[in-house]
ZADO-1210 file (C-alpha; in nm, 4 decimals, padded with zeros to 6 digits):
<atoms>
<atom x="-02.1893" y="02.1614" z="00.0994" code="UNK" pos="1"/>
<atom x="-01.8592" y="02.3822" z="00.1470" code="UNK" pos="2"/>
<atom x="-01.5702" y="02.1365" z="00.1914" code="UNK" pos="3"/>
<atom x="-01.2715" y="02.2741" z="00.3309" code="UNK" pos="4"/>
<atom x="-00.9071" y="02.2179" z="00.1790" code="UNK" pos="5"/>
<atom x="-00.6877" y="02.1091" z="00.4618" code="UNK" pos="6"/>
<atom x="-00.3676" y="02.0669" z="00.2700" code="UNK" pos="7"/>
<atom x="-00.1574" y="02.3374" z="00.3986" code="UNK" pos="8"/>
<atom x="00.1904" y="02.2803" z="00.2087" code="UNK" pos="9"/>
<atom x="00.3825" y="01.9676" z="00.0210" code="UNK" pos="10"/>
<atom x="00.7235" y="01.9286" z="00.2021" code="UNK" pos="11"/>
<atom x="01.0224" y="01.6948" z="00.1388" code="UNK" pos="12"/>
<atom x="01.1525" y="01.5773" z="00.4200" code="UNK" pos="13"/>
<atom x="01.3847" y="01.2908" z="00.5471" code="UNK" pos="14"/>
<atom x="01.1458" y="01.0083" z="00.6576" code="UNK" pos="15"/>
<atom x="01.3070" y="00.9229" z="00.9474" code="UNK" pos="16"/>
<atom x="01.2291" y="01.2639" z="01.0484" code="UNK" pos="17"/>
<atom x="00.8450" y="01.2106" z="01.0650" code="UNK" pos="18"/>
<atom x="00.7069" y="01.0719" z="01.4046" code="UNK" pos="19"/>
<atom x="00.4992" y="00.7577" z="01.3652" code="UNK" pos="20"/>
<atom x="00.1125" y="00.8023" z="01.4666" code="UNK" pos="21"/>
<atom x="00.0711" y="00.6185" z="01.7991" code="UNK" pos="22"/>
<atom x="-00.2799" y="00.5193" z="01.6787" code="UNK" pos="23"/>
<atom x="-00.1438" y="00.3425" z="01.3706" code="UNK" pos="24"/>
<atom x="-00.3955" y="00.0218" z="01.3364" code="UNK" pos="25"/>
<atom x="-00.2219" y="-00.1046" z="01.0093" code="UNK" pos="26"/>
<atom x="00.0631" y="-00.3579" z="01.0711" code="UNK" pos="27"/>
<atom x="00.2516" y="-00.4325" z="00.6906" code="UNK" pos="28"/>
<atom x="00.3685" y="-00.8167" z="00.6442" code="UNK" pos="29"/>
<atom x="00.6812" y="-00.9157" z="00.4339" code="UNK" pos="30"/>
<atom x="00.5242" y="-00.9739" z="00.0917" code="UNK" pos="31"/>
<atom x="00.3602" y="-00.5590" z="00.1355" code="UNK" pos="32"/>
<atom x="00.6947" y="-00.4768" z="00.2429" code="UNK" pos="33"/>
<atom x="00.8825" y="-00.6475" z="-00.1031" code="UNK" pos="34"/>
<atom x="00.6200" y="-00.4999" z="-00.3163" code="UNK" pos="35"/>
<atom x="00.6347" y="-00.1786" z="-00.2083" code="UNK" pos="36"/>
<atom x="00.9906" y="-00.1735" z="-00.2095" code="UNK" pos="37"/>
<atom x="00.9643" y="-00.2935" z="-00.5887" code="UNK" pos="38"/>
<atom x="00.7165" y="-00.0369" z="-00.6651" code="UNK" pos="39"/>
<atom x="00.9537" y="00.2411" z="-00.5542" code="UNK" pos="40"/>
<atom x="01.2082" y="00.1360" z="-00.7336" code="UNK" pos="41"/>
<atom x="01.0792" y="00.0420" z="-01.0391" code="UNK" pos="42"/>
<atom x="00.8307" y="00.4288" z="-01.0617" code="UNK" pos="43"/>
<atom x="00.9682" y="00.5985" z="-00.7947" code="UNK" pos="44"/>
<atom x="00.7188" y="00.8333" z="-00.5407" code="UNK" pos="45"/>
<atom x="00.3566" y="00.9057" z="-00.6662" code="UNK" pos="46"/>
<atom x="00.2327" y="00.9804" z="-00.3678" code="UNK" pos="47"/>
<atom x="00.2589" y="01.2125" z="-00.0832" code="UNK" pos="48"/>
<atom x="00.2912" y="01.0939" z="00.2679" code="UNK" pos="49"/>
<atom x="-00.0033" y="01.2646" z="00.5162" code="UNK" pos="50"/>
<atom x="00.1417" y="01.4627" z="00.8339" code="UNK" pos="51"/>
<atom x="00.0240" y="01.6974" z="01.0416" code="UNK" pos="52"/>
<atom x="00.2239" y="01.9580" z="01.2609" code="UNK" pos="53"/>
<atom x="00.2481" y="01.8783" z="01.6518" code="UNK" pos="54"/>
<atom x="00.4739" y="02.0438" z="01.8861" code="UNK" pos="55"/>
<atom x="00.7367" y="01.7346" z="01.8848" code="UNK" pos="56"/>
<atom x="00.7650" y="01.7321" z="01.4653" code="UNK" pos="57"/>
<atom x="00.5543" y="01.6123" z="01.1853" code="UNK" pos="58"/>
<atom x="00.3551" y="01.3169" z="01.2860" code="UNK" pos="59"/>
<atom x="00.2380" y="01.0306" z="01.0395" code="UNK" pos="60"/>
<atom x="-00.1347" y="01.0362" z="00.9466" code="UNK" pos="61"/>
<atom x="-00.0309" y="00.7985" z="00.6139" code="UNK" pos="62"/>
<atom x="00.2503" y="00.6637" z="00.5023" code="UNK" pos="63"/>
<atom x="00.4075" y="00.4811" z="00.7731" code="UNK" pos="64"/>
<atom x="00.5242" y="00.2014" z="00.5586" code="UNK" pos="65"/>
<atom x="00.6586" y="00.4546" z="00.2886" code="UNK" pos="66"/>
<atom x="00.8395" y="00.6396" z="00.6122" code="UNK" pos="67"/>
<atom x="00.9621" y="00.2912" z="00.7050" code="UNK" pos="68"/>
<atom x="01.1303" y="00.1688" z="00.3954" code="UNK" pos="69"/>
<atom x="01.2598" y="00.5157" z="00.3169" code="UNK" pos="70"/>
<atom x="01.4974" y="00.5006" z="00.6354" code="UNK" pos="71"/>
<atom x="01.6884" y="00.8738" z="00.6243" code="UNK" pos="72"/>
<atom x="01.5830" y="00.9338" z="00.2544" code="UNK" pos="73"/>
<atom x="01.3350" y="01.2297" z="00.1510" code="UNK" pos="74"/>
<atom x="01.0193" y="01.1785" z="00.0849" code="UNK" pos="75"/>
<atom x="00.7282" y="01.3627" z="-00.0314" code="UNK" pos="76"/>
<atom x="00.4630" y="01.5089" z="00.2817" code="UNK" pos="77"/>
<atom x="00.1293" y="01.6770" z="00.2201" code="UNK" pos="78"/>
<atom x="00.1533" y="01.9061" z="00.5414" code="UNK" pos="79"/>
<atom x="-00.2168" y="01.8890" z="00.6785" code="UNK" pos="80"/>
<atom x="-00.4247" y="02.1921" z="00.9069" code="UNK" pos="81"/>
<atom x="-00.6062" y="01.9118" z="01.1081" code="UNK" pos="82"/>
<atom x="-00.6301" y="01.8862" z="01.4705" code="UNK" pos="83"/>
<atom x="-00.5468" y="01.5742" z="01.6382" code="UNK" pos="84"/>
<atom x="-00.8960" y="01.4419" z="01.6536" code="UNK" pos="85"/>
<atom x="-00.9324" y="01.4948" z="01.2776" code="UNK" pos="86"/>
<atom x="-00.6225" y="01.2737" z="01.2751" code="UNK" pos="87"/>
<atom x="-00.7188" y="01.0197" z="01.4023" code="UNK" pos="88"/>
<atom x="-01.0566" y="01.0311" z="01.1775" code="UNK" pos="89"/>
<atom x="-00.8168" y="00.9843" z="00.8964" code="UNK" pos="90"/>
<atom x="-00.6232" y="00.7523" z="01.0335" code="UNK" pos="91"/>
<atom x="-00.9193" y="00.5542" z="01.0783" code="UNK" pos="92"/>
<atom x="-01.0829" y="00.5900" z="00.6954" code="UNK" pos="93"/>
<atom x="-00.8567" y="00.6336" z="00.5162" code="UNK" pos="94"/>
<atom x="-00.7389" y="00.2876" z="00.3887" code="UNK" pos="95"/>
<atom x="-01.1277" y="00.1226" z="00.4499" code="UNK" pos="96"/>
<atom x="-01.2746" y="00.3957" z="00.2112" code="UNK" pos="97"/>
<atom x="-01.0481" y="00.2849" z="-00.0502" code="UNK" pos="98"/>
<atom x="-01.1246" y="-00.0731" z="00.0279" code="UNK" pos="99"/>
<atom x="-01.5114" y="-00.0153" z="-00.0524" code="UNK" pos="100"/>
<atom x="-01.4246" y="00.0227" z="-00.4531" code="UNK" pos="101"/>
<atom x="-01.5162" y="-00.2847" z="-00.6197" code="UNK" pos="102"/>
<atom x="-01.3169" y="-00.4207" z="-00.8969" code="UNK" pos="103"/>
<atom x="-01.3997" y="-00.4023" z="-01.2470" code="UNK" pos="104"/>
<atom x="-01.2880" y="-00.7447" z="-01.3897" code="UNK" pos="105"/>
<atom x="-01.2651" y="-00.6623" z="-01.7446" code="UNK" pos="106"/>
<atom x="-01.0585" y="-00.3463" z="-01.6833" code="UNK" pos="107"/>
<atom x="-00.8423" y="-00.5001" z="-01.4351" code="UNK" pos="108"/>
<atom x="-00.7653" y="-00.7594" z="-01.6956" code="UNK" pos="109"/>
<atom x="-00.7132" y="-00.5464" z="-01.9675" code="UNK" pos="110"/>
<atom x="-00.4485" y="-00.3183" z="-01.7497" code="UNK" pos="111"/>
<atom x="-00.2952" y="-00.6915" z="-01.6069" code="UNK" pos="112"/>
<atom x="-00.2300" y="-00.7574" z="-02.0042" code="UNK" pos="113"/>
<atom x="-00.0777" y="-00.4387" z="-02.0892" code="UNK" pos="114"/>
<atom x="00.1277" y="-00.3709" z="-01.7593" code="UNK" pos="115"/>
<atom x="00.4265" y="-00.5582" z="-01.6514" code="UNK" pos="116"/>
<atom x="00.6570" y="-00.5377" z="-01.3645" code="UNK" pos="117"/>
<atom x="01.0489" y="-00.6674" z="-01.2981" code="UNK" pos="118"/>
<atom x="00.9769" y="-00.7241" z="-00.9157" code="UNK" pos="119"/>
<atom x="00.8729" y="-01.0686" z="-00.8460" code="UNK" pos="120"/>
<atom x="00.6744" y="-00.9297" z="-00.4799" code="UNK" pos="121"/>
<atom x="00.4492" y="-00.6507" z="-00.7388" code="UNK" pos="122"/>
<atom x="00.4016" y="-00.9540" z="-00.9330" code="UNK" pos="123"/>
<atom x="00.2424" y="-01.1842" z="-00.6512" code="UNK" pos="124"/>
<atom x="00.0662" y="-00.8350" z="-00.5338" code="UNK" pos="125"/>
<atom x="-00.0943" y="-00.8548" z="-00.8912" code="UNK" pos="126"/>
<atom x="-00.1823" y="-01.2230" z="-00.9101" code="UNK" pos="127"/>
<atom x="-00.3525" y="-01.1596" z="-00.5982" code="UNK" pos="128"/>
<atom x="-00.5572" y="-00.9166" z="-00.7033" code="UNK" pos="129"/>
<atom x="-00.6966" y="-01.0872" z="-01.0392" code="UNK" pos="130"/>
<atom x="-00.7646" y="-01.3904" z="-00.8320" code="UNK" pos="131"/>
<atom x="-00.9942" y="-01.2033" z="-00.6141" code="UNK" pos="132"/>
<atom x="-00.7534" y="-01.2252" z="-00.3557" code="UNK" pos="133"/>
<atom x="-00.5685" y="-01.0019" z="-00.0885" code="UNK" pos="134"/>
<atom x="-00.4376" y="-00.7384" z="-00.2164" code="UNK" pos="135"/>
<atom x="-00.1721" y="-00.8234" z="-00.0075" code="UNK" pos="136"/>
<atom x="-00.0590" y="-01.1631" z="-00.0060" code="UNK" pos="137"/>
<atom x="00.0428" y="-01.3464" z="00.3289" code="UNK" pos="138"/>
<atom x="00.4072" y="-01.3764" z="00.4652" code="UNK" pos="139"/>
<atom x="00.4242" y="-01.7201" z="00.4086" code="UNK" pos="140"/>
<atom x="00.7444" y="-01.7586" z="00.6025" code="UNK" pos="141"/>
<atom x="00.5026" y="-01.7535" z="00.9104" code="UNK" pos="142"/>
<atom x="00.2570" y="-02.0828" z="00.6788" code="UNK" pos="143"/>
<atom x="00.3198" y="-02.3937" z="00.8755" code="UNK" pos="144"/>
<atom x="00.4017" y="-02.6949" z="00.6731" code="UNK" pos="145"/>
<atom x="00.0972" y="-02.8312" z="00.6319" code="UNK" pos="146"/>
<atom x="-00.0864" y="-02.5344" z="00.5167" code="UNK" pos="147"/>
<atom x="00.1898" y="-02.4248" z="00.2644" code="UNK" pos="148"/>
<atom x="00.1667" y="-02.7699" z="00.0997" code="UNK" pos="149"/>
<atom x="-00.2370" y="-02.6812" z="00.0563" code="UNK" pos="150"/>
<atom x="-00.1124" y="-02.3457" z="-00.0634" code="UNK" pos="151"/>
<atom x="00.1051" y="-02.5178" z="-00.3050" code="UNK" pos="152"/>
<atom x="-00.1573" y="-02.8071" z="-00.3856" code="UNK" pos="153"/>
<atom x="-00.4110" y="-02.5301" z="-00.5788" code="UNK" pos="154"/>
<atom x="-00.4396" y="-02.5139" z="-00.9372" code="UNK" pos="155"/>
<atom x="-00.3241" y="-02.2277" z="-01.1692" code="UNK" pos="156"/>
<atom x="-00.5616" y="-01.9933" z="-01.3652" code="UNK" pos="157"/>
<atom x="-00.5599" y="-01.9027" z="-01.6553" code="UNK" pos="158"/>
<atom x="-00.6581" y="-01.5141" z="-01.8034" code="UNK" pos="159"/>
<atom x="-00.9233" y="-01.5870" z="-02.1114" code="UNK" pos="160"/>
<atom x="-00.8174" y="-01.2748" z="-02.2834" code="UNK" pos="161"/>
<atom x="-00.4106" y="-01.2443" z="-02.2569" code="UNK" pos="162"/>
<atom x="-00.3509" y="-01.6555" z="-02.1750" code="UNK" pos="163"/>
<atom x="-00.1663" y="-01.5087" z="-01.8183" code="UNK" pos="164"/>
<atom x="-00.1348" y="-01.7904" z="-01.5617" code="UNK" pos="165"/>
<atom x="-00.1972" y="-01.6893" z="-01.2074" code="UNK" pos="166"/>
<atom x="-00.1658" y="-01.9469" z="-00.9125" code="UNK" pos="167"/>
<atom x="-00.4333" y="-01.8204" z="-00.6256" code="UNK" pos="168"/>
</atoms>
């Protein structure tokens, strides 16, 4: 099988430069929002946003959220060849075929142990994950009363191999 290399430059550009895809289908919640925004500014940009040319500017394939938080500031753009059909084919498996991975338990932990973070929303992002949760954790802001005090009612776990607490 010949498989073609559509990646037809890398580009900085100022985010707020880059037209949002009008097919977007993901929507980002306050706690994805904090944790990305903790991410960046505890690394910095290790990835490249997805765009492809159109006659209006460079339109978002991936990345909105990056593009978002970013406001005016440059980020990094892998400039695609794809037409706007193959676009929206991206668009459209791009997140779910990273979603199929399954998680290895033991290596999760074992990175969980020797990794740490200063931003409380990558933190909750984490604790998520070794729950078996979300990767993205709910805005709770949105929780009625009743359900947050459920929320608040469950009991904390505990990693066997670095004594980490989590609360799912």
């Amino acid at each position: 099988m010949k498989i073609r290399d559509r990646i037809k430059e890398l580009r900085r550009v100022p985010a707020s430069d880059l037209l949002p895809s009008p097919k977007n289908w993901r929507r980002h919640p306050k706690a994805q929002i904090d944790a990305l925004q903790g991410v960046l500014a505890e690394i910095g940009f290790a990835d490249a946003l997805l765009a492809r040319e159109t006659p209006d500017g460079l339109e978002l394939i991936d990345g909105h959220l990056r593009a978002d938080v970013m406001g005016s500031g440059l980020v990094p753009v892998l400039i695609l060849d794809v037409t706007a059909e193959e676009a929206d084919k991206i668009l459209l498996t791009l997140d779910p075929l990273a979603a199929m991975a399954h998680k290895d338990d033991d290596a999760l932990l074992a990175l969980l142990r020797d990794t740490s973070f200063d931003s409380p929303a990558v933190n909750a992002l984490l604790e998520a994950l070794a729950n078996g949760e979300r990767a993205v954790m709910p805005d709770f802001s949105e929780v009625g009363a009743e359900e947050q005090g459920r929320l608040d009612e469950k009991a904390k776990v505990t990693c066997p191999e670095c004594g980490h607490e989590f609360t799912p």
